[in-house]
OpenMM code with the backbone's topology and positions (N, CA, C; nanometers):
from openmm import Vec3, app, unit

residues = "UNK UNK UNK UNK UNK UNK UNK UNK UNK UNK UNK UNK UNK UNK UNK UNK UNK UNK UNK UNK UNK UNK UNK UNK UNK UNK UNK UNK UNK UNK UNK UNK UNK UNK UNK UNK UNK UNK UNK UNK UNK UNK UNK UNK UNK UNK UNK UNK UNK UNK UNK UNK UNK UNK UNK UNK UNK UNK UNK UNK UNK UNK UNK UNK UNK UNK UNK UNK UNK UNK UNK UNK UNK UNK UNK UNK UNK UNK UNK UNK UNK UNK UNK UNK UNK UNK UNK UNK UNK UNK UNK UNK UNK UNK UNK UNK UNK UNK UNK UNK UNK UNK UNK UNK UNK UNK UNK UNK UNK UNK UNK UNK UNK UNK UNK UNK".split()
positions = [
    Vec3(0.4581, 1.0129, -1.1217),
    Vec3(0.3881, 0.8971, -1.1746),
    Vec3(0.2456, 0.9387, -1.2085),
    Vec3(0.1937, 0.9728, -1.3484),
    Vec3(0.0755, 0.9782, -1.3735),
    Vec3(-0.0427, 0.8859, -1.3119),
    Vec3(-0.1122, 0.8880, -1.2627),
    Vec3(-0.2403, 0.8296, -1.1945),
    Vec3(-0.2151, 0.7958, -1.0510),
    Vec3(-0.0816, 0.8372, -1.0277),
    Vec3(-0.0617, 0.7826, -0.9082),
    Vec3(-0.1588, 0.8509, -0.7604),
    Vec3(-0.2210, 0.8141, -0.6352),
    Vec3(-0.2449, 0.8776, -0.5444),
    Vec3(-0.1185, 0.9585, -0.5005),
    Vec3(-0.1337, 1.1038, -0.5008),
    Vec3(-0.0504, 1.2113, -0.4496),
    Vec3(-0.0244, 1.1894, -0.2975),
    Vec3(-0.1604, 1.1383, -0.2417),
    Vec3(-0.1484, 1.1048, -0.0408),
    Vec3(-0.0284, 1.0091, -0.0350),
    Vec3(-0.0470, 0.8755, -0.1437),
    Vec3(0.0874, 0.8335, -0.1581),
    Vec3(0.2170, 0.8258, -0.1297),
    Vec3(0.2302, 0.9529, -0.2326),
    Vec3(0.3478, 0.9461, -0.2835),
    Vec3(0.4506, 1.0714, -0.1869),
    Vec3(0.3033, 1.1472, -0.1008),
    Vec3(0.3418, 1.2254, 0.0380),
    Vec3(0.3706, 1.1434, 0.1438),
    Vec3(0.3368, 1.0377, 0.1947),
    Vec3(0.3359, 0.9482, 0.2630),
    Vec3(0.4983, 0.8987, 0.2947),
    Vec3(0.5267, 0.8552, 0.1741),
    Vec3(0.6704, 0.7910, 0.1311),
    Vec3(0.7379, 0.8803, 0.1435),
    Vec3(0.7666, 0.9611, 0.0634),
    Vec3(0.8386, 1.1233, 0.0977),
    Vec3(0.8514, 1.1346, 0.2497),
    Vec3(0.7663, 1.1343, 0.3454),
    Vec3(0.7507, 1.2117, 0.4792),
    Vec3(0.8148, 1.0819, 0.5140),
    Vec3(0.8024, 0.9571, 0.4853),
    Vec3(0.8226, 0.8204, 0.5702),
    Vec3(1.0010, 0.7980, 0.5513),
    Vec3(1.0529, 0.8823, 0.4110),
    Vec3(1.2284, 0.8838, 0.3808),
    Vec3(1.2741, 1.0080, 0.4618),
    Vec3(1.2052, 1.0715, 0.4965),
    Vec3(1.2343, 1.2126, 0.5749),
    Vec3(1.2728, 1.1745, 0.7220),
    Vec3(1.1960, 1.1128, 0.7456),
    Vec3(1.1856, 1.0260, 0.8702),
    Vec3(1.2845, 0.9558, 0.9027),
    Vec3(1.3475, 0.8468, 0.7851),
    Vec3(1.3980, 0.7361, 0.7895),
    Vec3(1.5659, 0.8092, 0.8121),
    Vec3(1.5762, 0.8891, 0.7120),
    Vec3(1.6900, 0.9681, 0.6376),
    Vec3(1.7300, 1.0865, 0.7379),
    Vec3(1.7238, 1.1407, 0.7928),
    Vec3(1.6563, 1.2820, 0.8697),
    Vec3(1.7528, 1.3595, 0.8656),
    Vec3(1.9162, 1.2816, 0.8461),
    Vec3(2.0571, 1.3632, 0.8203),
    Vec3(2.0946, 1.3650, 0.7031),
    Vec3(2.0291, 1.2865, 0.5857),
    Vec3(2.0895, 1.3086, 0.4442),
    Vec3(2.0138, 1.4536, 0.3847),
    Vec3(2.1309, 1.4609, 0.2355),
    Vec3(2.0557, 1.5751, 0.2037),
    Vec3(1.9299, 1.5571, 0.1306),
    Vec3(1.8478, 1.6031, 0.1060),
    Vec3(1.7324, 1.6635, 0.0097),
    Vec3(1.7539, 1.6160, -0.0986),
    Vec3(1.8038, 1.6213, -0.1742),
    Vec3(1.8380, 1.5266, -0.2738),
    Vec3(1.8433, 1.4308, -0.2738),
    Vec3(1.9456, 1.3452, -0.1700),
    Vec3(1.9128, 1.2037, -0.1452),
    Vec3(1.7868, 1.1462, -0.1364),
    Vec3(1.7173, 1.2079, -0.0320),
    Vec3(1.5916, 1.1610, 0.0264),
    Vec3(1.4770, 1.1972, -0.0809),
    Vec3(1.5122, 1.2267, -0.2129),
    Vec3(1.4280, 1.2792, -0.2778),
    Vec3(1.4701, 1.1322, -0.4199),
    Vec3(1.5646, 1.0785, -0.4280),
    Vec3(1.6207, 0.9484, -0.4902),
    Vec3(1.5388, 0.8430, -0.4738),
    Vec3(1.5991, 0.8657, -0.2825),
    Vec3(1.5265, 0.6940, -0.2429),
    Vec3(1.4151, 0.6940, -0.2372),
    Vec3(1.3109, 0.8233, -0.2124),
    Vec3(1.1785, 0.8213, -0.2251),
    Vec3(1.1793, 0.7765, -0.3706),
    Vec3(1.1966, 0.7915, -0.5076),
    Vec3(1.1533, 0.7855, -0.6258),
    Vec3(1.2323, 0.6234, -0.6081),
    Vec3(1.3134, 0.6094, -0.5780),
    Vec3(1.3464, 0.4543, -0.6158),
    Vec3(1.2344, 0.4170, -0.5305),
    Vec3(1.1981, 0.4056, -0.4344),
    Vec3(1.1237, 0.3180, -0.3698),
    Vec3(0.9620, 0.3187, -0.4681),
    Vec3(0.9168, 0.4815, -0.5076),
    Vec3(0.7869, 0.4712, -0.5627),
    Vec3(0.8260, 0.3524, -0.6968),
    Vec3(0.9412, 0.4009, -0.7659),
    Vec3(0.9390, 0.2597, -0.8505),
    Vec3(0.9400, 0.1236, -0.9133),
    Vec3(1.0074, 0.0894, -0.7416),
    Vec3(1.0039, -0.0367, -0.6691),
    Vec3(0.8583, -0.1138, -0.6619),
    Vec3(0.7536, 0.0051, -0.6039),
    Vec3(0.6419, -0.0217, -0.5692),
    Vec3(0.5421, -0.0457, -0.7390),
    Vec3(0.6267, 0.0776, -0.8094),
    Vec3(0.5264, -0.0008, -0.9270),
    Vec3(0.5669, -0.1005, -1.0090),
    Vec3(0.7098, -0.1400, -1.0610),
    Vec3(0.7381, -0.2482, -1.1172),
    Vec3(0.6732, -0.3590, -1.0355),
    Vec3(0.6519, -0.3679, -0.8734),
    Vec3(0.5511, -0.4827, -0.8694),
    Vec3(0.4363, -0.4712, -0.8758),
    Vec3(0.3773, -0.3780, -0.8841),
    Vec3(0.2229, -0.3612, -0.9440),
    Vec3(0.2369, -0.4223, -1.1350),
    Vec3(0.3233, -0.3659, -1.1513),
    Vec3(0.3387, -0.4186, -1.3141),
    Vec3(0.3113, -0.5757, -1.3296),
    Vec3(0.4274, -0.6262, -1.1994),
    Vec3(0.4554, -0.7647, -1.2179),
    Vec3(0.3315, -0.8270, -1.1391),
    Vec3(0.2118, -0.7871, -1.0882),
    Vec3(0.1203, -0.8707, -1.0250),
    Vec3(0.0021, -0.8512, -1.1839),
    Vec3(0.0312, -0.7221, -1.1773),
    Vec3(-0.1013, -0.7336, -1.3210),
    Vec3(-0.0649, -0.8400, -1.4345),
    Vec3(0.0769, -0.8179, -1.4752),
    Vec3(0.1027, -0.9676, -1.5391),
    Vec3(0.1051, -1.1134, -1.5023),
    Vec3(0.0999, -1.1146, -1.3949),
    Vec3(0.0259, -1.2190, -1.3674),
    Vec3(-0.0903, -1.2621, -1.3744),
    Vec3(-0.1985, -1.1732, -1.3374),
    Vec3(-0.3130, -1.1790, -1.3678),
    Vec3(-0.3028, -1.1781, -1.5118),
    Vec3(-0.3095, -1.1237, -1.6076),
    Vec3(-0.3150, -1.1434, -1.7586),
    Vec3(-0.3025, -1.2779, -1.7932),
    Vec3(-0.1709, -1.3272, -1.7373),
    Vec3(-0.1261, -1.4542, -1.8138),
    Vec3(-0.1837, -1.5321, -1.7353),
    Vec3(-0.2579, -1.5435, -1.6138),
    Vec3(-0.3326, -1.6572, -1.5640),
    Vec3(-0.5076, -1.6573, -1.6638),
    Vec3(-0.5556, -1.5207, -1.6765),
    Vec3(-0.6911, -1.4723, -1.7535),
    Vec3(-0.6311, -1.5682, -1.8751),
    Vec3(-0.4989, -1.5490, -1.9134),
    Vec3(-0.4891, -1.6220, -2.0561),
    Vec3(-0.4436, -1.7348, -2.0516),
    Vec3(-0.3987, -1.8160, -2.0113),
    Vec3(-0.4449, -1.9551, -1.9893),
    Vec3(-0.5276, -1.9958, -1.9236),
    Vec3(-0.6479, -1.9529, -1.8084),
    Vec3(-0.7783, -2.0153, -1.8451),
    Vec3(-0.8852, -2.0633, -2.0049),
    Vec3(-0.8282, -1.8928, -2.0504),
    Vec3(-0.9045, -1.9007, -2.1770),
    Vec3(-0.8494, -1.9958, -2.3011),
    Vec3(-0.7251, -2.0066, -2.2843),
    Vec3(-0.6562, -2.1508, -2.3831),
    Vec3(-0.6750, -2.2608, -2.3396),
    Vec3(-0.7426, -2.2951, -2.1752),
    Vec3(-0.7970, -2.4117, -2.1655),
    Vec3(-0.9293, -2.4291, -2.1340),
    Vec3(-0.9610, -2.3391, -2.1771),
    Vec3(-1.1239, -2.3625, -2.2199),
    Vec3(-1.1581, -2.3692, -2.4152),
    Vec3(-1.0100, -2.3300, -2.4688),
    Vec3(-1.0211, -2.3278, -2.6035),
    Vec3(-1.0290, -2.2562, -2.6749),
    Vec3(-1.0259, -2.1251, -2.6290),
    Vec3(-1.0801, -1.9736, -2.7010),
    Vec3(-0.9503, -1.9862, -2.7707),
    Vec3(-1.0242, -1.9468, -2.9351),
    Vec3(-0.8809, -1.8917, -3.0053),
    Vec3(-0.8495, -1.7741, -2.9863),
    Vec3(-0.6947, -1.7108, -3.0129),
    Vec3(-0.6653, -1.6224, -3.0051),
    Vec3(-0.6383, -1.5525, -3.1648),
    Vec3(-0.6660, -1.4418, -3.1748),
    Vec3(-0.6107, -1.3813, -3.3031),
    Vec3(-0.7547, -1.3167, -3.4135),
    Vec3(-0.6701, -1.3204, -3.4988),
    Vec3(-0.7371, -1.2943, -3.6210),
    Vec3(-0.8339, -1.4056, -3.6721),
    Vec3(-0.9664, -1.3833, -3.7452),
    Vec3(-1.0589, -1.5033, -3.8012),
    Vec3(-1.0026, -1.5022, -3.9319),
    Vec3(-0.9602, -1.6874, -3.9811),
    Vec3(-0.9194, -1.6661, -4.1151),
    Vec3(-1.0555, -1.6126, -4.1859),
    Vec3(-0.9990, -1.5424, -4.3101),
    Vec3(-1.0843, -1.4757, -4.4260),
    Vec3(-1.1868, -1.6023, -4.4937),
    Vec3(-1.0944, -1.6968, -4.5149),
    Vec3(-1.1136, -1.8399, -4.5935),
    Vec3(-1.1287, -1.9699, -4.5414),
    Vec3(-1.2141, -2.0231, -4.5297),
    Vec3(-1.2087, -2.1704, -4.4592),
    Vec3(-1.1378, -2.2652, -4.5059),
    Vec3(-1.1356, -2.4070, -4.4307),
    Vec3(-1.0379, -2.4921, -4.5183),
    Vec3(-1.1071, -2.5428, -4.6764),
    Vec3(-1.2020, -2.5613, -4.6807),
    Vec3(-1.2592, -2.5890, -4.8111),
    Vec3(-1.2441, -2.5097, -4.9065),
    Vec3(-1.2923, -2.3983, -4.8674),
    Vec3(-1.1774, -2.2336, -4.9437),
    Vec3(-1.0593, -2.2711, -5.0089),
    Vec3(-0.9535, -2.2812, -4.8958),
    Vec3(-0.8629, -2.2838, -4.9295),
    Vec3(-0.8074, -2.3844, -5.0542),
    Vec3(-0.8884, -2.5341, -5.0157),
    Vec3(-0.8367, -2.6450, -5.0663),
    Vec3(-0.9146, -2.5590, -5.2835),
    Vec3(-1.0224, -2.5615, -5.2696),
    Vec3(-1.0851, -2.5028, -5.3952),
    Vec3(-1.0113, -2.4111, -5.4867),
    Vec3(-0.9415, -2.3007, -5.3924),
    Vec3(-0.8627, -2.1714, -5.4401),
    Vec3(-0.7415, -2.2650, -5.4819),
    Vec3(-0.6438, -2.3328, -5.3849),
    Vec3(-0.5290, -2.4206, -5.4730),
    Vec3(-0.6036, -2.5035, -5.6316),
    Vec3(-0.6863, -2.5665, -5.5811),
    Vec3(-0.7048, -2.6127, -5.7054),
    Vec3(-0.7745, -2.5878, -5.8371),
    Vec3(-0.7890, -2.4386, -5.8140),
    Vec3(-0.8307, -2.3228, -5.9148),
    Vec3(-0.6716, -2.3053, -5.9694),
    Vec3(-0.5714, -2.2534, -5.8991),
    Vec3(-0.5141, -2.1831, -5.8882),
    Vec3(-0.3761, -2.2785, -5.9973),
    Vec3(-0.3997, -2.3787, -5.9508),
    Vec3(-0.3116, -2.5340, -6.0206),
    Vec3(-0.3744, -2.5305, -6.1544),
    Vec3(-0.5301, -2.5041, -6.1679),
    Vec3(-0.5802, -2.4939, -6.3385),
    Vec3(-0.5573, -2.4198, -6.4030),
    Vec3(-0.5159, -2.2922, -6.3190),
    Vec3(-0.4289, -2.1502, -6.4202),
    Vec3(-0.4791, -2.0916, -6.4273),
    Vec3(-0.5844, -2.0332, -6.3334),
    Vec3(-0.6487, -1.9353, -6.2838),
    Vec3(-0.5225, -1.8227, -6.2056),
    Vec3(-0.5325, -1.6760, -6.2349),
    Vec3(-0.4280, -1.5954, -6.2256),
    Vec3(-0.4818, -1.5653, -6.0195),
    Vec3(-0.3828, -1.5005, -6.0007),
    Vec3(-0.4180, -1.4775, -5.8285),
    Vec3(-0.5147, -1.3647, -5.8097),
    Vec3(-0.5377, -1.2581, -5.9012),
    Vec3(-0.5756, -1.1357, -5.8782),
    Vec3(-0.7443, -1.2168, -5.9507),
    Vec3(-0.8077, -1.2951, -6.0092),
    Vec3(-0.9309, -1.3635, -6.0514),
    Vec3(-0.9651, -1.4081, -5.9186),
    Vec3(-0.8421, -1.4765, -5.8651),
    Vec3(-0.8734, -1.5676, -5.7346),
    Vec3(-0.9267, -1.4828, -5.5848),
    Vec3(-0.8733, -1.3816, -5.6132),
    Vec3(-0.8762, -1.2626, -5.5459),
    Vec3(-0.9702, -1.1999, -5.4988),
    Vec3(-1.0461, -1.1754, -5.6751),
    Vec3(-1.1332, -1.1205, -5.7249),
    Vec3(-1.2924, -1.1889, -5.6789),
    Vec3(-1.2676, -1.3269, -5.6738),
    Vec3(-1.3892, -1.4415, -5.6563),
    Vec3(-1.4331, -1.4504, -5.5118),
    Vec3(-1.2893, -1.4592, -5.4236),
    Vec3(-1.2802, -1.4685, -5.2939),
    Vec3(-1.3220, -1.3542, -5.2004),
    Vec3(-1.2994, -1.1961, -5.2691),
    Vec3(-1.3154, -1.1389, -5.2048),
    Vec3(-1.2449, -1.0928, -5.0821),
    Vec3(-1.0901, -1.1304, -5.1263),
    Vec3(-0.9835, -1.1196, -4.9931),
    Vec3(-0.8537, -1.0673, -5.1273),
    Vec3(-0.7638, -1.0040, -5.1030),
    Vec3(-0.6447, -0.9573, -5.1514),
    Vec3(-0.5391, -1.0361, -5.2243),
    Vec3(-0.4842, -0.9914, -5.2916),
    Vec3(-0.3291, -1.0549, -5.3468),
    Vec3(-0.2744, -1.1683, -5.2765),
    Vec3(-0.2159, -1.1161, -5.2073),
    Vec3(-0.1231, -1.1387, -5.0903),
    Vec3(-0.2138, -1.2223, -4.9391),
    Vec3(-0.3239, -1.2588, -4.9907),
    Vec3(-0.4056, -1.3359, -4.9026),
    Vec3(-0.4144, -1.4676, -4.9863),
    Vec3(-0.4052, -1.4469, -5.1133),
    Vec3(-0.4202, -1.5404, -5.2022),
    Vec3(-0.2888, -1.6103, -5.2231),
    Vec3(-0.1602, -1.5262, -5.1795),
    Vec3(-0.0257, -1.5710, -5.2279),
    Vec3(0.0068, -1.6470, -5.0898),
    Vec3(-0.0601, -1.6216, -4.9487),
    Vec3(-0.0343, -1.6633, -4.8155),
    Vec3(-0.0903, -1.8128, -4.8192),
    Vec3(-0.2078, -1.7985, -4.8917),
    Vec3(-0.2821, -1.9330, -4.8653),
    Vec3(-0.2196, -2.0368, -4.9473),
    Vec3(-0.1731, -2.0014, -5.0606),
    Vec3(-0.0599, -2.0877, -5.1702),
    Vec3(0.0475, -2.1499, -5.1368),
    Vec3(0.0846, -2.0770, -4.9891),
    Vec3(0.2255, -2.0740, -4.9590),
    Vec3(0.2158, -2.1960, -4.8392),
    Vec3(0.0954, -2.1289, -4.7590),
    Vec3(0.0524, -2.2106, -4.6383),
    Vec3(0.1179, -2.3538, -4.6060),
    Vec3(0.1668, -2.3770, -4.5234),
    Vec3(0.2211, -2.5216, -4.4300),
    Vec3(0.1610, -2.6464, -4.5137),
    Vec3(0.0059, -2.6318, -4.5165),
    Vec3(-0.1390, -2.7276, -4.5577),
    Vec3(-0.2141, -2.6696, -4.6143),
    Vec3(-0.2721, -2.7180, -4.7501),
    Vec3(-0.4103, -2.6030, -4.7769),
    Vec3(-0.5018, -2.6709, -4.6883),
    Vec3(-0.5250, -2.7488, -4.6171),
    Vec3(-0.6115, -2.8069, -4.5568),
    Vec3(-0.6219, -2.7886, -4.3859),
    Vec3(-0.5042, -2.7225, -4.3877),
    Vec3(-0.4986, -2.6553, -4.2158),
    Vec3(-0.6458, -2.6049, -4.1594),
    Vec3(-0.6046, -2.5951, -4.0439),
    Vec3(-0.6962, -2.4448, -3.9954),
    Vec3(-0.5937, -2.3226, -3.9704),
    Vec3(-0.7034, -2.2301, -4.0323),
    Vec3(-0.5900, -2.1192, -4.0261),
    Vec3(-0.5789, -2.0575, -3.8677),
] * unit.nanometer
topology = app.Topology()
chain = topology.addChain("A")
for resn in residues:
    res = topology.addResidue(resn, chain)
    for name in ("N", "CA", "C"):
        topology.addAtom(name, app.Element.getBySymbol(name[0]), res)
């Protein structure tokens, strides 16, 4: 186990040696590694906990998560109704200062009036 304490992982070893004292070497060399992995899938599963508690504090305090839209809603609503006068996407593009395919997302969008 990379980062692991070596005193550890001697510890456990000497503590299946102990436990085991008539199996072979091999065995006792299993249940030591099952057990070290035992021990870290719940280290895994306590740090995810912590994460997902860090992340719902922060969704109820309101923090967004993600990406900042490029375009605000007024943006958006302006660019549709450029875009309805026959203004091409790559002009719209061009004005906005955001891509093709940012221009074809916002067209497509649920609401032009959302938040993104």
């Amino acid at each position: 186990m990379p980062g692991a304490d070596p005193r550890l992982s001697t510890r456990v070893v000497s503590a299946v040696i102990a436990v085991m004292p008539s199996a072979p070497i091999e065995m006792q060399e299993c249940y030591a590694i099952a057990i070290m992995a035992g021990i870290g899938e719940f280290e895994r599963s306590l740090i995810r906990a912590r994460c997902d508690a860090g992340i719902a504090r922060a969704k109820a305090k309101g923090v967004q998560f993600g990406r900042k839209a490029k375009l605000d809603a007024s943006q958006r609503r302006r660019l549709a109704e450029r875009y309805a006068a026959g203004e091409t996407m790559a002009e719209l593009a061009r004005d906005y200062d955001v891509s093709e395919p940012t221009i074809s997302r916002v067209l497509q969008g649920p609401t032009v009036g959302a938040p993104a």
